[in-house]
C-alpha positions in Angstrom: -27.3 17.3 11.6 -23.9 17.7 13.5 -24.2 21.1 15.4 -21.0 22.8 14.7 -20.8 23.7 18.6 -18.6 20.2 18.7 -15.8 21.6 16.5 -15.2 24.4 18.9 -12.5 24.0 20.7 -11.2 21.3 18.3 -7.9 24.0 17.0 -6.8 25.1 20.0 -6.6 21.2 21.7 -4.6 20.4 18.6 -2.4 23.6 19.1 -2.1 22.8 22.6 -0.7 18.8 21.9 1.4 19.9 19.3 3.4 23.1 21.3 3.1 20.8 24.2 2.0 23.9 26.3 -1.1 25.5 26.5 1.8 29.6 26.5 3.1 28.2 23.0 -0.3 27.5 22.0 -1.6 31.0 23.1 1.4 32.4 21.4 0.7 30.6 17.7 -3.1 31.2 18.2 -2.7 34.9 19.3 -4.8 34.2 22.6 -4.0 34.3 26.1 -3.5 31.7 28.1 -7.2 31.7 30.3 -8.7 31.8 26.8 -6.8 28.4 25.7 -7.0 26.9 29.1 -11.0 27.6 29.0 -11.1 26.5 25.6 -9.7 23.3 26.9 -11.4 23.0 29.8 -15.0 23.0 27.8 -14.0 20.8 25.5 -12.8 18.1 28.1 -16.4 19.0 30.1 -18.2 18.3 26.8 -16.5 15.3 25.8 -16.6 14.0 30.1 -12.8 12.9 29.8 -10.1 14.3 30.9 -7.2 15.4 27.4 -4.3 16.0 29.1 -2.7 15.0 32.3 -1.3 18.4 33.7 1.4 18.6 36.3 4.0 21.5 37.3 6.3 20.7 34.7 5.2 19.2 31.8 1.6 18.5 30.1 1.0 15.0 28.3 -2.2 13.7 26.4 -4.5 11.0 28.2 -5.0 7.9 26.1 -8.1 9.3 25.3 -6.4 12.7 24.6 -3.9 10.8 21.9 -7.1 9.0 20.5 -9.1 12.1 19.8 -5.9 13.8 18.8 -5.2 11.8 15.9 -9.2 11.9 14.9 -8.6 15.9 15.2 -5.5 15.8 12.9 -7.6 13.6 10.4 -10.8 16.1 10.3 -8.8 19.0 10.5 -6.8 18.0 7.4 -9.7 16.7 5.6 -10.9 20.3 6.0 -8.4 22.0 4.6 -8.5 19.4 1.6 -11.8 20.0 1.4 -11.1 24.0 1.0 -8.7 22.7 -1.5 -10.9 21.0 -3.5 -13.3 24.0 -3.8 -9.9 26.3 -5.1 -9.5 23.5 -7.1 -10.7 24.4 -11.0 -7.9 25.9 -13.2 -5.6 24.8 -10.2 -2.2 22.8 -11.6 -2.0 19.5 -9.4 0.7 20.4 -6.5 1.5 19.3 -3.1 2.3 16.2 -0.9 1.0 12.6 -1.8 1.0 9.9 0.1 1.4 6.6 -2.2 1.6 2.6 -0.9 2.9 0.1 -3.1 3.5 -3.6 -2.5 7.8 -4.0 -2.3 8.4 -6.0 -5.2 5.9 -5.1 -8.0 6.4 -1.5 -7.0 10.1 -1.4 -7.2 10.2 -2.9 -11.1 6.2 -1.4 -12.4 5.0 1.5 -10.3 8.3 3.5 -9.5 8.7 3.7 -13.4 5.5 4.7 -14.3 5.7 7.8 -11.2 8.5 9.2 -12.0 7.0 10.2 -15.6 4.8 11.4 -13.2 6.5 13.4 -11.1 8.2 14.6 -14.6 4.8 15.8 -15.7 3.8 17.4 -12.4 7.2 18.7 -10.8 4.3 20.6 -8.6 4.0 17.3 -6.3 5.9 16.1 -3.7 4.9 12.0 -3.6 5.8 9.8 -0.6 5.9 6.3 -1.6 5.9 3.7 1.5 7.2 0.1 0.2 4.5 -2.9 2.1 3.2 -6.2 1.4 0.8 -6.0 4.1 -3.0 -4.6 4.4 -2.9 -1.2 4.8 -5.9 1.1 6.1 -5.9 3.7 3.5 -8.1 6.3 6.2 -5.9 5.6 9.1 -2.4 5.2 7.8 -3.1 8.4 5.6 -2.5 7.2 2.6 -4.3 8.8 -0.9 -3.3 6.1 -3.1 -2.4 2.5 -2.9 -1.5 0.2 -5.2 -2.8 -3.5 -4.1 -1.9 -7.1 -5.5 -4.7 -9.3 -3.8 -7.5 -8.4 -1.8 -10.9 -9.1 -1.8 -13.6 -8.3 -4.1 -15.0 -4.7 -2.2 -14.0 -3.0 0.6 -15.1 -0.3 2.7 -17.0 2.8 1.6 -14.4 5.4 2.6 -12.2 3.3 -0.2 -12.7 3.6 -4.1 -10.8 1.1 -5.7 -10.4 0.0 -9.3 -9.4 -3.1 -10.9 -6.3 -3.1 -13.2 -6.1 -6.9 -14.6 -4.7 -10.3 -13.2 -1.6 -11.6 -13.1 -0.4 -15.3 -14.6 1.5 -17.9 -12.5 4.2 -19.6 -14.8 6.3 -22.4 -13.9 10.0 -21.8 -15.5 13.6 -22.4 -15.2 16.8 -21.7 -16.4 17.8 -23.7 -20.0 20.8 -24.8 -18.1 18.7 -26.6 -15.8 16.9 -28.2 -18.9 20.4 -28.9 -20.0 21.2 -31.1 -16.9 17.1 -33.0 -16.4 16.3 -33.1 -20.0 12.5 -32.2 -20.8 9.6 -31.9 -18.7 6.6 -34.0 -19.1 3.6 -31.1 -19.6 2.0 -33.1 -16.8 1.2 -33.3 -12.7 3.4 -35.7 -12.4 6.4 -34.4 -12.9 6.0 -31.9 -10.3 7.1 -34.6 -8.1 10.7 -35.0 -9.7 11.7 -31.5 -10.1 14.1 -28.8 -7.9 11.1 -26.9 -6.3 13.0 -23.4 -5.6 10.5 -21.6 -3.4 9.8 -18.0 -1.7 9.9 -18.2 1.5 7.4 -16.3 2.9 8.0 -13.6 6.1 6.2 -15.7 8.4 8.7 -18.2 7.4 6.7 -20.8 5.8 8.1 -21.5 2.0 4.7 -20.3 -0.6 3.0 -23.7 -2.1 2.8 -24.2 -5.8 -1.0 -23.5 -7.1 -2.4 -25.8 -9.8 -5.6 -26.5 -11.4 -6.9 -29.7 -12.4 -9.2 -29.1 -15.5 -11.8 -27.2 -14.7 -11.5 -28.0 -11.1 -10.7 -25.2 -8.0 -6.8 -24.5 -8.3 -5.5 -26.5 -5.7 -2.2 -26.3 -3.1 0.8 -28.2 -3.9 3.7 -28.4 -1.3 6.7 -29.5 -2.9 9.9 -30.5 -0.8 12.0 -27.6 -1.2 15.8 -27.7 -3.2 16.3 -24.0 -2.0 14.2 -21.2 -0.4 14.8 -17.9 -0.6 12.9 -14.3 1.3 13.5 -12.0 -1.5 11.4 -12.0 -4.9 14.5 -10.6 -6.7 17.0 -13.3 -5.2 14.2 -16.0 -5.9 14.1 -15.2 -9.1 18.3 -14.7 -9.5 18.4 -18.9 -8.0 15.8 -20.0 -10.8 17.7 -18.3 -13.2 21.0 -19.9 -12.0 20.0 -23.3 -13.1 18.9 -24.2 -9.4 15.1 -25.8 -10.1 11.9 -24.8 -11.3 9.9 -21.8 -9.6 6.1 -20.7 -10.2 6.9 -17.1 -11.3 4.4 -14.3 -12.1 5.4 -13.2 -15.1 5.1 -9.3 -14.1 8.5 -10.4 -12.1 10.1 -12.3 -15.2 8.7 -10.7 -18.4 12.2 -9.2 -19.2 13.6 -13.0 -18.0 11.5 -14.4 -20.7 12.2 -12.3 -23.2 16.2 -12.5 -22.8 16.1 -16.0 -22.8 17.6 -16.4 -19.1 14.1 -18.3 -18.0 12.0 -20.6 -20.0 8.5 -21.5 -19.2 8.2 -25.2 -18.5 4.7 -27.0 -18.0 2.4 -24.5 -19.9 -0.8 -26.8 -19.1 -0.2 -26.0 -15.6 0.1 -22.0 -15.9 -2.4 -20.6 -13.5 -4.3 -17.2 -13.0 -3.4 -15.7 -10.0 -3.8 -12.5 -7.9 -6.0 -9.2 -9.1 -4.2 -6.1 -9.1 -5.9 -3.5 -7.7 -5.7 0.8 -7.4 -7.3 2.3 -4.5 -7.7 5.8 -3.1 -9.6 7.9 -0.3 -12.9 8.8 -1.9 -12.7 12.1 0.0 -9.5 12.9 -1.7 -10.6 11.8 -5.3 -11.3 14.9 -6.5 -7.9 16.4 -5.4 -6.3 17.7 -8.6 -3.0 16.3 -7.4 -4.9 13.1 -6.6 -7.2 12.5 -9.7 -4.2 13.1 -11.7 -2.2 10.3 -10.4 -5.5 7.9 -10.3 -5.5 9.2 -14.3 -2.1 8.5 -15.0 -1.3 5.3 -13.2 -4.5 3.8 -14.1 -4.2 4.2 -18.0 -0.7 2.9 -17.7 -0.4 -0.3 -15.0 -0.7 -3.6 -15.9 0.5 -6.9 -14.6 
């Protein structure tokens, strides 16, 4: 059992990093200042390191003082969600949410599909951060994340669910069709087309993925005609006649269906990345936070 002598003291260090004196601190806390300072004090004695590094004019965490700090913050406000939770029955979902998309799919699926959301709750205050990049759901914050890749699990603080797979087309626009002729539904001809590729931010263009039969999908590096650092501008080139791309089709369904792109060598389309919802399972049964699990599960796809 965790004695619940270690969370004594644990308020007033926070008050005293975030006034950035331990007379504001006293003052929002309605103590004196001995009873902060000795608050302090046994807390640093208890832990054997020194929180702060105090001097005439000016009081400044340790490095060990900013990493229990932002512990504090995150059990402090796990708390209070906690005490939320228990208020919770009846309770219409309300508050700040903290939300992670990837940059592309969320701009043209997810931002769609929250702000029927946010029309339905008008209670909650979302704030939607825009990354490609793995993000640590318990120490960034973050209640919800939408994910394109990943693997299979992940930790236990993370529920996750899985929302479908997308497809890997190749395609290009019929004026390029217009100027080659047709495409051999073969390997080959990936030799002899315009490979326009996405160039990815470490600055290496992305290989095309294929599958031989039933064997592993395997890397193809095509020379590049054009490569381009933006999903939307990758996908403007293709569809101004400069070569063939391999597209998902969550970034081209409304492409296809205008008749601006054209799917060329359908034996090679590929499965590619799972798309993923996650969440903090200490947050899950948040009103504001199972409703948004609720309402973007039953309505993303890719």
């Amino acid at each position: 059992m965790y004695s619940s002598e270690r969370l004594k003291g644990i308020d007033v260090f926070v008050s005293v990093a975030d006034a950035g004196s331990f007379t504001a601190a006293a003052e929002r806390l309605n103590l004196t200042n001995s009873a902060v300072g000795k608050a302090v004090a046994r807390l640093e004695s208890r832990l054997g390191v020194r929180l702060f590094e105090r001097t005439t004019r000016r009081l400044s965490l340790t490095d060990a003082g900013q990493a229990f700090y932002r512990t504090c913050q995150r059990v402090l406000g796990e708390l209070e969600e906690a005490e939320h939770v228990l208020k919770a029955e009846d309770m219409v979902p309300v508050g700040k949410l903290r939300l992670d998309v990837p940059a592309t799919y969320g701009r043209l699926h997810v931002m769609p599909v929250l702000f029927e959301f946010m029309r339905a709750f008008p209670g909650i205050q979302p704030q939607i951060s825009f990354t490609d990049r793995f993000v640590d759901l318990v120490e960034d914050g973050v209640d919800v994340a939408v994910r394109i890749g990943g693997g299979e699990t992940w930790p236990s603080p993370v529920g996750y669910r899985f929302l479908g797979r997308e497809r890997r087309i190749f395609c290009c626009a019929p004026s390029y069709l217009e100027r080659v002729g047709d495409i051999a539904d073969d390997v080959e001809s990936l030799d002899h087309l315009d490979a326009v590729l996405y160039r990815r931010p470490d600055g290496t263009p992305s290989p095309w993925f294929i599958r031989r039969g039933e064997a592993p999908v395997e890397h193809c590096h095509p020379v590049a005609k054009l490569e381009v650092g933006s999903a939307e501008s990758w996908v403007d080139a293709v569809v101004q006649g400069f070569g063939v791309a391999q597209l998902s089709t969550w970034l081209i369904d409304d492409r296809l269906a205008k008749g601006e792109l054209v799917e060329v060598l359908p034996s090679l389309a590929i499965d590619g990345l799972p798309l993923y919802l996650q969440w903090q399972r200490s947050r899950q049964l948040l009103p504001k936070v199972d409703a948004l699990l609720g309402h973007l599960g039953a309505t993303l796809r890719i």
